[in-house]
C-alpha positions as CSV (number, residue, x, y, z in Angstrom):
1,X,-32.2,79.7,29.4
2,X,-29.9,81.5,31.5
3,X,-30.4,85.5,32.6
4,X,-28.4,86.9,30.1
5,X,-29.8,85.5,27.1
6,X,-33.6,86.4,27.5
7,X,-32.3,90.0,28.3
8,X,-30.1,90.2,24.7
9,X,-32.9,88.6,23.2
10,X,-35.6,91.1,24.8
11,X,-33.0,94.2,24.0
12,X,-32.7,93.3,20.6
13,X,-36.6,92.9,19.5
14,X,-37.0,96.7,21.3
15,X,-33.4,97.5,18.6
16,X,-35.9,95.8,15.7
17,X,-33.0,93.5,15.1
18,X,-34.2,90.0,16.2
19,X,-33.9,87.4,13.3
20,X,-36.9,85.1,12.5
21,X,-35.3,81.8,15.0
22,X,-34.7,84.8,17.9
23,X,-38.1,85.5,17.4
24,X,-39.1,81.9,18.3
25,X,-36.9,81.7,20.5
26,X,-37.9,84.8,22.6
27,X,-41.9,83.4,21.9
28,X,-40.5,80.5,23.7
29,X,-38.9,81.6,26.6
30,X,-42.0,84.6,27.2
31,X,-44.7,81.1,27.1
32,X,-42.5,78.8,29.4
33,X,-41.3,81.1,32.3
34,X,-43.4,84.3,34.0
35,X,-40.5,86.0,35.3
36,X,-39.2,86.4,31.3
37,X,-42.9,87.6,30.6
38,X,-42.6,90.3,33.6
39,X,-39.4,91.2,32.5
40,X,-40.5,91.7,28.7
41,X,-44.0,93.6,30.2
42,X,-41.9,95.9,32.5
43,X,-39.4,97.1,29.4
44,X,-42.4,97.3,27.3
45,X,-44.1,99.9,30.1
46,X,-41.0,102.0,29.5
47,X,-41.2,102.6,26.1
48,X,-44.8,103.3,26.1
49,X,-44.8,105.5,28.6
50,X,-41.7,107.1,26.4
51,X,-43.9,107.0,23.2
52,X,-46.7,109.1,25.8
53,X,-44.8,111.4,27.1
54,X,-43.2,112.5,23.6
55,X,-46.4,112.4,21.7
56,X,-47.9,114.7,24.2
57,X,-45.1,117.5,24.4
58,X,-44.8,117.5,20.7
59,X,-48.4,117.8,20.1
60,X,-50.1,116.1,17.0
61,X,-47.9,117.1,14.0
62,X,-46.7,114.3,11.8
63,X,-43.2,115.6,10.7
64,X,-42.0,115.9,14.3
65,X,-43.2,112.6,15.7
66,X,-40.5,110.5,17.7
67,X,-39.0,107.7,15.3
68,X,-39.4,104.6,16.3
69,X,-36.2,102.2,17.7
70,X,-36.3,100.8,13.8
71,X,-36.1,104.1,12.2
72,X,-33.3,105.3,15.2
73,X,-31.0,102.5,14.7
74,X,-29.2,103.7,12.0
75,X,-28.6,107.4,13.6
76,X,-27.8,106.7,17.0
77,X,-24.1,106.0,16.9
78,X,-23.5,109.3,15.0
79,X,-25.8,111.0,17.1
80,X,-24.5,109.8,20.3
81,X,-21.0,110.4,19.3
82,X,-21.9,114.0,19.2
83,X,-24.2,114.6,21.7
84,X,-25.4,114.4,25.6
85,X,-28.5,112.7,25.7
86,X,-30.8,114.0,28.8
87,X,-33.5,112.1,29.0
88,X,-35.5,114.7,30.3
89,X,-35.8,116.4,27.6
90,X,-38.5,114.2,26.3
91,X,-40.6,115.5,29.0
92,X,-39.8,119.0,29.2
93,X,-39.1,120.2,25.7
94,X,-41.6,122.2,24.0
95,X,-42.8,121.6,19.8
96,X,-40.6,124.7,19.5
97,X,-37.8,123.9,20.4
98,X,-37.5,119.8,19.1
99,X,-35.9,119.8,15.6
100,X,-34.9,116.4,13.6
101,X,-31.6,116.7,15.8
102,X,-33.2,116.1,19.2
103,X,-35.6,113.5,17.8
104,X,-32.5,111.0,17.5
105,X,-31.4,112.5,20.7
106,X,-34.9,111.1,22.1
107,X,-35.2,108.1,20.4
108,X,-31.8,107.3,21.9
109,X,-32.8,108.1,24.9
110,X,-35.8,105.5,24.6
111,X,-33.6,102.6,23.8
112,X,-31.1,103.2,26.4
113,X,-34.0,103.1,29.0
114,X,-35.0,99.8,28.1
115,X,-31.8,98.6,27.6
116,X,-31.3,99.6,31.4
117,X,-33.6,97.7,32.4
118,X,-32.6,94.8,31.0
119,X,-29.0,95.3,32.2
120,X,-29.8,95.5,35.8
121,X,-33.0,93.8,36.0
122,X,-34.3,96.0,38.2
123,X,-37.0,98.6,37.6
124,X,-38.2,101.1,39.8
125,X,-41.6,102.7,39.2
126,X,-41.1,106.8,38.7
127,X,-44.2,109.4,40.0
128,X,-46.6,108.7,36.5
129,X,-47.6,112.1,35.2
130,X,-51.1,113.1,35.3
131,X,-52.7,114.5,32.5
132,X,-52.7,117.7,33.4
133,X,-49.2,117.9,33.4
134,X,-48.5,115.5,29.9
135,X,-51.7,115.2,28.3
136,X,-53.2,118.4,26.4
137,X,-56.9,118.3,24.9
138,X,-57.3,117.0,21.3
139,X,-56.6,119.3,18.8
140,X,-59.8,120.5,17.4
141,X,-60.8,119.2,13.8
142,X,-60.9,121.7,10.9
143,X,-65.0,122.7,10.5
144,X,-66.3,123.9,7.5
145,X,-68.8,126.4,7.1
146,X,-71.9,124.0,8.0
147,X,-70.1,123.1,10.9
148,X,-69.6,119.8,9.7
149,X,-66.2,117.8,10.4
150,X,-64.0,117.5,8.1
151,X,-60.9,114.8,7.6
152,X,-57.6,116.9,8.8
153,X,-55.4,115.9,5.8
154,X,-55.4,113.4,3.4
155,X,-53.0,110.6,4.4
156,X,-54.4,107.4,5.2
157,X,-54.3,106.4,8.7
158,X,-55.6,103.0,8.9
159,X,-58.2,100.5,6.3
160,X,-61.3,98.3,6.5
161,X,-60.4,94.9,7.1
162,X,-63.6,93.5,6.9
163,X,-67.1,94.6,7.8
164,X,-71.0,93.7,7.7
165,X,-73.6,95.1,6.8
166,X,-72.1,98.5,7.5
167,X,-73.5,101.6,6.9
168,X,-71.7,105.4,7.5
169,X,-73.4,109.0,7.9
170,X,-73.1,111.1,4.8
171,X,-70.3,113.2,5.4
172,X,-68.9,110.7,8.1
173,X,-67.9,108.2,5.9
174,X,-64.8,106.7,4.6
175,X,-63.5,106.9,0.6
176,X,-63.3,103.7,-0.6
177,X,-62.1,101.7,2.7
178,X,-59.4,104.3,3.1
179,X,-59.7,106.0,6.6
180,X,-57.4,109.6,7.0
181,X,-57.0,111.9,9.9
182,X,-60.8,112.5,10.8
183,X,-64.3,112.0,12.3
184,X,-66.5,109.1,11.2
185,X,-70.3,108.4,12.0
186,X,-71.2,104.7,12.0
187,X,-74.9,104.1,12.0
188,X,-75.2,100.1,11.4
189,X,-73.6,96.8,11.3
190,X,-69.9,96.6,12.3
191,X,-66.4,96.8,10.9
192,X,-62.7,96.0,11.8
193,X,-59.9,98.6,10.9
194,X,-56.5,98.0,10.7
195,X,-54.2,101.3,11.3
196,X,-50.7,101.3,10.1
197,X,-49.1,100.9,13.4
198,X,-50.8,97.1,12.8
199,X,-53.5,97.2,15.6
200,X,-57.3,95.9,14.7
201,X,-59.8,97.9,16.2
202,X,-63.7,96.4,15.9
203,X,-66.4,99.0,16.2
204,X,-70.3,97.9,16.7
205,X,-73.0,100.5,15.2
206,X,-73.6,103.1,16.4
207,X,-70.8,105.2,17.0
208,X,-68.9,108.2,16.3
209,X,-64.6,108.0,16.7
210,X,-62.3,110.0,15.4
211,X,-59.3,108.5,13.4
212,X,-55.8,110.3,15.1
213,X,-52.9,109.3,13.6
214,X,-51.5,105.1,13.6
215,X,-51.3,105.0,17.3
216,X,-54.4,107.1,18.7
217,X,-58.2,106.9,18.1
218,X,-61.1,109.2,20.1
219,X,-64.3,107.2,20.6
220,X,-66.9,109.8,21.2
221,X,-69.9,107.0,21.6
222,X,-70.0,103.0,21.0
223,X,-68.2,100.4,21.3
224,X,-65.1,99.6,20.2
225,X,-62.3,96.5,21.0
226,X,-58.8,97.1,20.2
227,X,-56.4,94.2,19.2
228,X,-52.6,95.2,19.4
229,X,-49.6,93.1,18.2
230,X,-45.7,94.6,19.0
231,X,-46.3,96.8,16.6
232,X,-48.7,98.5,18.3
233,X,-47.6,99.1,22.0
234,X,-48.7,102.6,23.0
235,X,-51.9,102.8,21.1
236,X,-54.2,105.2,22.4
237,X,-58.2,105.2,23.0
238,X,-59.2,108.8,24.5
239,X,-62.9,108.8,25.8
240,X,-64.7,111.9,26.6
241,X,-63.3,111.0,31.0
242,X,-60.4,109.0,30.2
243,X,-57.4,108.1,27.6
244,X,-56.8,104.2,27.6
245,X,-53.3,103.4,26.7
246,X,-52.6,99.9,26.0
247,X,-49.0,98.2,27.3
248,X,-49.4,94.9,25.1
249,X,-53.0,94.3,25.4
250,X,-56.5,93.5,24.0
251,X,-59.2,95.3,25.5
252,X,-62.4,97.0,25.3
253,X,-63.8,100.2,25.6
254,X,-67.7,101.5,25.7
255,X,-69.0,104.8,25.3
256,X,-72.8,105.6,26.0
257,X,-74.9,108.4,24.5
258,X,-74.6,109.6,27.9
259,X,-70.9,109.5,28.3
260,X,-70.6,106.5,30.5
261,X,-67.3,104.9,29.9
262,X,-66.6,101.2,31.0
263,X,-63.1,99.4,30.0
264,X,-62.6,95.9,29.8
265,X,-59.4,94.2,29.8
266,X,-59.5,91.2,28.3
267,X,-55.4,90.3,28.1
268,X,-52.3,92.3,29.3
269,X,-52.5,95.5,30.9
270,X,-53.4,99.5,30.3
271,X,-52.7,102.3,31.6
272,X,-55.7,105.1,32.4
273,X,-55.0,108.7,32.3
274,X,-57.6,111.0,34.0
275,X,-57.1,114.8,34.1
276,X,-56.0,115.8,37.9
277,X,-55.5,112.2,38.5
278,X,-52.9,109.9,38.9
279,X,-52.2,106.9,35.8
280,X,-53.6,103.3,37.1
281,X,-52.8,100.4,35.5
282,X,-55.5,98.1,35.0
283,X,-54.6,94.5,34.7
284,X,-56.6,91.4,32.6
285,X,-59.8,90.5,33.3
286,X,-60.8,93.8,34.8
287,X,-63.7,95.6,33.7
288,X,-64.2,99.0,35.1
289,X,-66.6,102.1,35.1
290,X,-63.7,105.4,34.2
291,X,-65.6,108.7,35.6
292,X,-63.4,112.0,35.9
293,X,-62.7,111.1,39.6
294,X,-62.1,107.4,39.4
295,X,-62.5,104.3,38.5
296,X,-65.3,102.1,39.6
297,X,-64.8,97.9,39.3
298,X,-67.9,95.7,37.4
299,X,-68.4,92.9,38.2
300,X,-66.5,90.8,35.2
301,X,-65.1,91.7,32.0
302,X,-67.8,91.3,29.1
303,X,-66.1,89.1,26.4
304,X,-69.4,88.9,24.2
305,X,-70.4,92.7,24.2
306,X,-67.8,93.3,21.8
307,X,-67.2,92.4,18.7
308,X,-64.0,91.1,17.1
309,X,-62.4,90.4,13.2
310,X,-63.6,86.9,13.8
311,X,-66.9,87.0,14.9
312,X,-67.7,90.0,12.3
313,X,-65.9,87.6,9.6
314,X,-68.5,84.6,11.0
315,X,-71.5,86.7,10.6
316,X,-70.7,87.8,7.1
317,X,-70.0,83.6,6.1
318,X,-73.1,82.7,8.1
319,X,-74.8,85.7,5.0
320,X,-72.9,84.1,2.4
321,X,-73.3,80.7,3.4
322,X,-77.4,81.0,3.2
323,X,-77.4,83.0,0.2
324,X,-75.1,79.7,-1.3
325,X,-77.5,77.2,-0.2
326,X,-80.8,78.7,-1.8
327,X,-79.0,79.6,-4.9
328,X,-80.4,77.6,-7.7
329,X,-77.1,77.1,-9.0
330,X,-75.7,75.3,-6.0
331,X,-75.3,72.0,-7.1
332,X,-74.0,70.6,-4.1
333,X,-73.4,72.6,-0.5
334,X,-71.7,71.1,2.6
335,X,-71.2,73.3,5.5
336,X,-70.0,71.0,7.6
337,X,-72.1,71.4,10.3
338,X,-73.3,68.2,12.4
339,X,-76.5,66.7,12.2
340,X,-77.4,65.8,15.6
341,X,-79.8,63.3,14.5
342,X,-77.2,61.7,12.2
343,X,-73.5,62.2,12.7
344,X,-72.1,59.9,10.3
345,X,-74.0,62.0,7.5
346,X,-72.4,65.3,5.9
347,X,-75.9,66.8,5.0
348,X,-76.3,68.4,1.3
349,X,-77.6,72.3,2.2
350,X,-77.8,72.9,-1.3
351,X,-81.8,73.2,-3.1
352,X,-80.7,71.6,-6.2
353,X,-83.0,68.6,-5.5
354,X,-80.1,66.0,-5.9
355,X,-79.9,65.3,-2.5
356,X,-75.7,64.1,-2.4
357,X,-75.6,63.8,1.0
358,X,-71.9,62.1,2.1
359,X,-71.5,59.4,4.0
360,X,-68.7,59.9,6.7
361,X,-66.3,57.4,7.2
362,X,-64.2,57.9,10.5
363,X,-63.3,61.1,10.9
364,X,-64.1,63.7,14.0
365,X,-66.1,66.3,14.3
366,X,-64.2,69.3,15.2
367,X,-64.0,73.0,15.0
368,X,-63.8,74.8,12.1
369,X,-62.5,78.2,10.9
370,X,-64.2,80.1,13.6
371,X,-64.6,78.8,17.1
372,X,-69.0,78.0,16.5
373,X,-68.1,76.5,13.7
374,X,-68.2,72.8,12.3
375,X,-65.2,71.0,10.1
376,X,-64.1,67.5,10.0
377,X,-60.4,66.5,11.1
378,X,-59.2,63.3,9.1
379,X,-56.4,62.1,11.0
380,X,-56.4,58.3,10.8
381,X,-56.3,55.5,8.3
382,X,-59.4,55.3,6.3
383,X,-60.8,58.7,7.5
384,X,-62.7,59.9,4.3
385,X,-66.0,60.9,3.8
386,X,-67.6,59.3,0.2
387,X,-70.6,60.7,-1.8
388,X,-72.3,60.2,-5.5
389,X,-72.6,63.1,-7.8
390,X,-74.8,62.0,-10.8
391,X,-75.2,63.6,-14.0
392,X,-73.1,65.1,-16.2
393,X,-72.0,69.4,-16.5
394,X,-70.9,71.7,-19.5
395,X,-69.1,73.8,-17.0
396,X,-68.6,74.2,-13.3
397,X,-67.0,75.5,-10.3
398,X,-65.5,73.5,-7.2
399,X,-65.1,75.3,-4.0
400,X,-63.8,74.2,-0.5
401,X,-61.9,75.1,2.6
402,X,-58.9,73.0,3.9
403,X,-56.1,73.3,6.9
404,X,-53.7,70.5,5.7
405,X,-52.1,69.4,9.3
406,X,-49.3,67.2,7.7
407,X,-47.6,65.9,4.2
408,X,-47.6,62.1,4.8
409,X,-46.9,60.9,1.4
410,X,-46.4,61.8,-2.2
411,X,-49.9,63.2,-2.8
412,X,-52.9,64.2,-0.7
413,X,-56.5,63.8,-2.0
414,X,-59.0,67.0,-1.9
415,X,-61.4,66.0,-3.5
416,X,-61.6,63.2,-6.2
417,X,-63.5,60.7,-8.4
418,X,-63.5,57.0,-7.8
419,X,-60.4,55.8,-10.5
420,X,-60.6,58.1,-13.3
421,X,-62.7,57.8,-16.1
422,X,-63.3,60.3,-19.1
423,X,-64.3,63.5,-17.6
424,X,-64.1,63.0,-14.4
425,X,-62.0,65.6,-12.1
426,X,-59.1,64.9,-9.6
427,X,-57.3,67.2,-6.8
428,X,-54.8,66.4,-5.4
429,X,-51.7,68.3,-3.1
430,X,-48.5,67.4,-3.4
431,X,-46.0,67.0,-0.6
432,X,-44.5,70.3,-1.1
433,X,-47.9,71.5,-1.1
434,X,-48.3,72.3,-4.8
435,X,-51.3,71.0,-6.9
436,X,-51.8,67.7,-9.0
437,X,-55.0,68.2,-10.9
438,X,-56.9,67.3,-13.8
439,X,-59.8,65.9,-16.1
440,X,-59.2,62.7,-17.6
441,X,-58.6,62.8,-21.2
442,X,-58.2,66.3,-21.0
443,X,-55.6,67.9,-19.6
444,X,-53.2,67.7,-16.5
445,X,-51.4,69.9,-14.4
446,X,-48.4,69.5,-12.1
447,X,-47.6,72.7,-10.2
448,X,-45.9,73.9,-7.2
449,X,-45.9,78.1,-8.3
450,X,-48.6,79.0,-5.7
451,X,-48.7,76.0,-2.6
452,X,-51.4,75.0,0.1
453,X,-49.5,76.5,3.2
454,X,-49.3,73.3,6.2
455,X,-51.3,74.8,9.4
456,X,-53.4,77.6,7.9
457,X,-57.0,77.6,6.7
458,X,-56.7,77.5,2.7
459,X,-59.3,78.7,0.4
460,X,-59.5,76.1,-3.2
461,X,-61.2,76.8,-5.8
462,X,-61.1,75.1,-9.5
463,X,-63.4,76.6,-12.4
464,X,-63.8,74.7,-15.3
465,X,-65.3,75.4,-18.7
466,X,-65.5,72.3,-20.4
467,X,-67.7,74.2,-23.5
468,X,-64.7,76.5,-24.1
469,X,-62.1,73.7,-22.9
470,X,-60.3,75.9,-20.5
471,X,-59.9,75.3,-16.8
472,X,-58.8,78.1,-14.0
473,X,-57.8,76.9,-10.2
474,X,-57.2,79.8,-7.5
475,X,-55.7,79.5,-4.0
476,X,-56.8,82.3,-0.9
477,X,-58.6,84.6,-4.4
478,X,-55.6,84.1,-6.3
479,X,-55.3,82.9,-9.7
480,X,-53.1,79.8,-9.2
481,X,-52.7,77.8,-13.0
482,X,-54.9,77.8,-16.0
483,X,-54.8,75.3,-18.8
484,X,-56.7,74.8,-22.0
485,X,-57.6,71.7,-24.0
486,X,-58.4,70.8,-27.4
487,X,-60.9,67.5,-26.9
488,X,-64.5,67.8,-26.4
489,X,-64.7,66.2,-23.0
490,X,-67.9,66.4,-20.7
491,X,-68.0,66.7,-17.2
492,X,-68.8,64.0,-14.8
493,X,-68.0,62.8,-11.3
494,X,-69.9,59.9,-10.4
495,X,-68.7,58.2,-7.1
496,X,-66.3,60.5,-5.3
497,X,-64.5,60.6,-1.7
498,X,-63.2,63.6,-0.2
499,X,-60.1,63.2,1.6
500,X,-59.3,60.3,0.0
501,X,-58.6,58.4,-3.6
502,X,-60.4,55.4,-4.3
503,X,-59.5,52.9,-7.0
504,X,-61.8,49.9,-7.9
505,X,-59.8,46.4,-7.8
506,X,-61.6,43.0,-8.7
507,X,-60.5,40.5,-5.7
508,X,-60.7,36.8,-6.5
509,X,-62.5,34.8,-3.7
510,X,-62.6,31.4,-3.1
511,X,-66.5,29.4,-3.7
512,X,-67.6,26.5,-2.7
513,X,-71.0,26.1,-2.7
514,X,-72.3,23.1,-5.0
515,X,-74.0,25.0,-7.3
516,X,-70.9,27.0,-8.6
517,X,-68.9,23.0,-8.2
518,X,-71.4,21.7,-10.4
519,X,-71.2,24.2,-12.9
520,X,-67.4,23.9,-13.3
521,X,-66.8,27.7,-11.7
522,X,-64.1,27.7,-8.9
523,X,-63.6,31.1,-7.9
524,X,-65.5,34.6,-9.2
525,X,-64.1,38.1,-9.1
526,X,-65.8,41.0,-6.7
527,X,-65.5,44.5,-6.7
528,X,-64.1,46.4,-3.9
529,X,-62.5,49.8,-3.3
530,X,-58.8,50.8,-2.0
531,X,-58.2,54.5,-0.5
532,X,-54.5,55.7,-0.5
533,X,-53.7,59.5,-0.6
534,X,-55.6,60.2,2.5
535,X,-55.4,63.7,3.5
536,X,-54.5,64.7,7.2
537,X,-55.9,67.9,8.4
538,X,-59.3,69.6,8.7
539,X,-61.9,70.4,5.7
540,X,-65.2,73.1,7.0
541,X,-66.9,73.6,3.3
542,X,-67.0,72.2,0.4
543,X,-69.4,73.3,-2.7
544,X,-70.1,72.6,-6.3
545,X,-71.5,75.3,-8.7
546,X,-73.6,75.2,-12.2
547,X,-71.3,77.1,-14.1
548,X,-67.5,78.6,-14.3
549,X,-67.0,81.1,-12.1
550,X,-64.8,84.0,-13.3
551,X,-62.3,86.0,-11.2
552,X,-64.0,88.3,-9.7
553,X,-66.8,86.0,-8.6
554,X,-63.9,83.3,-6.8
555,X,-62.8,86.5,-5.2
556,X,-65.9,86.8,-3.8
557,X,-66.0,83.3,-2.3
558,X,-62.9,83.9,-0.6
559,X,-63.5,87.1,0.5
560,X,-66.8,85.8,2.3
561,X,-65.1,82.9,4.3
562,X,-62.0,84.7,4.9
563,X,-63.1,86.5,8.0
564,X,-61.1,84.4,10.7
565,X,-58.1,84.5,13.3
C-alpha cells in the first residue's frame, strides 16, 4: 500500500465513515507496517489531546460537551461555509461564552487537525499544557445532609458487565447494574464495567471511584485496569497526584489507602497530567510510581495484579463449574481438563456414580475459552472422543461449549448417539451453521433462524421434556427452536461420540479355519463402526442434567461460562 491510501483510509475512520472492508483493510495495513501504526498513533494523540483540552475549558456539563467527528459530520459543511474556524478557541474559550454554534466550530476544528496531519505527514509536537493551565479540580459531588455522596443525576454512565462475588457499601452502590454520575464503595470481590464510550474498566475490592461521565473515572483507592477500543480514545483516570489519559491503550492504575499511585502500561501509550508539571507520555511496558513532582520507574509492569473481564469471567466458571459437578443432578460433567495421569481419557467430574468417562480418540489438547483453561481441538480424520450413557431419562438437559473452526461438509456432529434408535438424541450443525436435531421417532427439526457463528466460542444448550413431549434448544441464552410431539417416547443414549456420527455396518470377512469349512460356513458378518460428520474446531464443556431446564435456568448456564475475551 502506497502513502496515500493508508492516510484516506486513516482520515476517514477519524470522519466515522470507513465501511466494514476499509476497516479490514486499515486493520491490515496498522498489523503489517510500523510506520502506518505511528502515523495512526500520532493523529490519534491529536484528537485526544483536542477531546482534553475542550473537556477541561467547558467544565463537566453534559449539554455543552464537544460532539464527536460522527455527530459533526453532518454540520460541518454548513458550519464552515459560514464561519472562520480558530482553532484556538478550543483552548481559550470560556463555558460562557461556547454555545451549540462554536461547538461545530470546534469539532471542525478537531477533524481538520487530524486531517493535517495526514496530509503532510508531518507532525510537530506543540508545548503540552500543564494542568494548571487546562485542567481544573473535579467538581465536587452534591452531599446530602449526612454528608454522604450522592449520584449527580440520573443518567447512566456506564453498566456491569460481569462480576464475582461483589459486594458494594450501602449507599455506594449501584441500582440494578446501572452506574450514573457518582461515587461508589466496593468492599469485595471484583467487577468489569462497561461505560458508553465502550471502554471496560476492572476494579478489584476494595475501592472507592467515582463514575464522571463516558470518558472519565476518579479512582480514590484500589485498583483498577482500563481496556479502551476506538471508541474510547481520550478516556480519563484522575488519581488523587495524577490524571492518566489513555492514547489507544490498556493499562493500569493503583491507588493505596495512603495515596500511592503506580501506573502500568500494559499496550499503547498515556499521557500523565500533574498540576505544575509538564504532560509525559508513558509508553508500553512501563510501570511507574506518579507523585505530585514526578514520576518514578518500577521495575516491570505487573500483568497479574490486575484483574481483567476474562480472568473475573474464569473465576466465576471455575464457581459454577464446582457447584455443576457436586450437584446431584449432574448426570454427566466434562470440563475438559487433562488428566495428567491419563490423557487419552475425558474424565466424568460429575457425582452421579455412573462414571461415563470418554475415551478420546485423536484429538489435541488445547486451550479453551480462557487462556488456563482446557478444550479439545478436533481437526483431523477420525478425531472424536466416544463414551456410554446407560439408562434411560423422563426429561433432561444437554449443555456444551463449541468454537466450530470450519464447515467441511453437509452436517457437523455435536453430540450424537451411535445410529439412531427410538429415543435416542442427535445434534448436529449444518453448513450454514444452523441446527439438525432430533429424537428418533419423535420429532425433528431443520433450522437455520438462529446459527452457530464460525470462529467464536458458542454456548448449546437442548432441554427436553420427554413426559410433556416438548423439546427447547438455545444458542448464547437464547431461545433458538422448540417443538412438541405427540408419541410417548423415552429417553436414551446408549453409545455416543462427540464430534462425530457413528453408524454400525456388519462387514463380511473371509474364514478359513477348518472348523467353520467343516460346518459348511464360508464367511460370517462382524460389527464395526463408521464416523462421518466430524466436527472441526474446539469443544471445553460438555454436560448432561436430570431434568428440563427452563429459561431462566439455561440463561444461567450461559451467563456463568460467558465470561471470556
Amino acid at each position: 500500500m502506497n502513502e496515500q491510501p493508508i492516510h484516506d483510509l486513516i482520515e476517514k475512520y477519524f470522519l466515522g465513515e470507513l465501511n466494514e472492508n476499509e476497516q479490514a483493510e486499515l486493520r491490515l495495513a496498522l498489523e503489517a507496517e510500523r510506520s502506518y501504526r505511528d502515523r495512526f498513533r500520532r493523529a490519534a494523540a491529536i484528537d485526544a489531546q483536542l477531546r482534553h483540552y475542550w473537556n477541561e475549558d467547558i467544565g463537566e456539563d453534559e449539554n455543552s460537551r464537544p460532539f464527536l467527528p460522527s455527530e459533526a459530520r453532518s454540520r460541518l459543511s454548513s458550519s464552515i461555509e459560514s464561519e472562520t474556524i480558530e482553532p484556538r478557541s478550543l483552548v481559550t474559550a470560556s463555558p460562557q461564552t461556547i454555545d451549540a454554534r462554536w461547538r461545530t466550530i470546534a469539532a471542525a476544528a478537531s477533524l481538520l487537525a487530524v486531517v493535517g496531519v495526514l496530509s503532510s505527514g508531518v507532525w510537530k509536537a506543540s508545548p503540552e499544557p500543564t494542568v494548571a493551565q487546562s485542567q481544573p479540580e473535579l467538581t465536587t459531588a452534591p452531599q446530602s445532609v449526612d454528608d454522604e455522596p450522592v449520584t449527580q443525576n440520573s443518567s447512566e454512565v456506564a453498566w456491569l458487565v460481569t462480576g464475582y462475588n461483589h459486594r458494594f457499601n450501602d449507599g455506594l452502590s449501584p441500582l440494578d447494574n446501572s452506574f450514573e454520575k457518582g461515587d461508589y464503595e466496593l468492599t469485595d470481590g471484583s467487577i468489569t464495567l462497561r461505560f458508553d464510550s465502550g471502554v471496560d474498566v476492572s476494579i478489584e475490592a476494595p475501592a472507592r471511584f467515582t463514575v464522571v461521565d463516558s470518558l472519565r473515572m476518579k479512582m480514590d483507592a484500589g485498583r483498577a485496569r482500563a481496556i479502551v477500543p476506538e471508541t474510547g480514545h481520550g478516556f480519563v483516570i484522575q488519581t488523587p497526584t495524577a490524571d492518566v489519559e489513555d492514547l489507544g491503550t490498556e493499562f493500569g492504575v493503583y491507588v493505596s489507602e495512603e495515596q500511592d499511585v503506580e501506573l502500568h502500561v500494559f499496550a499503547g501509550e498515556v499521557n500523565v497530567h500533574t498540576a505544575n508539571l509538564p504532560s509525559r507520555r508513558i509508553q508500553e511496558d512501563t510501570a511507574v510510581h506518579l507523585t505530585s513532582v514526578g514520576t518514578k520507574h518500577l521495575s516491570s509492569t505487573d500483568d497479574v495484579a490486575f484483574t481483567t473481564r476474562s480472568k473475573i469471567g474464569y473465576q466465576r466458571w471455575l464457581a459454577d463449574s464446582t457447584a455443576r459437578r457436586e450437584d446431584p443432578s449432574t448426570l454427566l460433567y466434562f470440563d475438559f481438563e487433562p488428566d495428567a495421569d491419563a490423557p487419552t481419557l475425558l474424565r466424568d467430574r460429575s457425582q452421579s456414580g455412573l462414571d461415563i468417562d470418554g475415551q478420546i480418540q485423536g484429538c489435541i489438547w488445547a486451550t479453551g475459552r480462557w487462556p488456563n483453561k482446557g478444550a479439545l481441538l478436533l481437526e483431523r480424520a477420525g478425531d472424536r472422543v466416544e463414551l456410554d450413557v446407560p439408562g434411560t431419562f423422563d426429561a433432561l438437559t444437554i449443555s456444551g461449549w463449541v468454537q466450530v473452526n470450519r464447515f467441511d461438509q453437509a452436517l457437523q456432529a455435536f453430540f450424537n448417539t451411535r445410529d439412531w434408535q427410538s429415543g435416542e438424541h442427535h445434534w448436529n450443525i449444518q453448513r450454514n451453521g444452523g441446527m439438525s436435531v432430533g429424537v428418533s421417532h419423535a420429532y425433528t427439526i431443520h433450522s437455520a433462524q438462529k446459527k452457530v457463528p464460525l470462529g467464536r466460542w458458542t454456548h448449546l444448550v437442548a432441554s427436553i421434556d420427554a413426559q410433556k413431549q416438548e423439546a427447547t434448544y438455545y444458542i448464547d441464552g437464547e431461545l433458538a427452536q422448540q417443538r412438541q410431539w405427540e408419541n410417548t417416547t423415552s429417553l436414551a443414549f446408549g453409545p455416543c461420540t462427540i464430534g462425530a456420527f457413528g453408524t454400525t455396518v456388519a462387514d463380511p470377512v473371509a474364514v478359513n479355519s477348518d472348523e467353520q469349512a467343516s460346518a459348511g460356513e464360508s464367511s460370517l458378518h462382524v460389527e464395526s463402526v463408521r464416523y462421518n460428520r466430524e466436527l472441526r474446531g474446539r469443544i471445553d464443556e460438555l454436560a448432561i442434567f436430570a431434568g428440563a431446564f427452563s429459561a431462566e435456568q439455561v440463561k444461567e448456564l450461559y451467563e456463568a461460562g460467558n465470561g471470556f475475551d
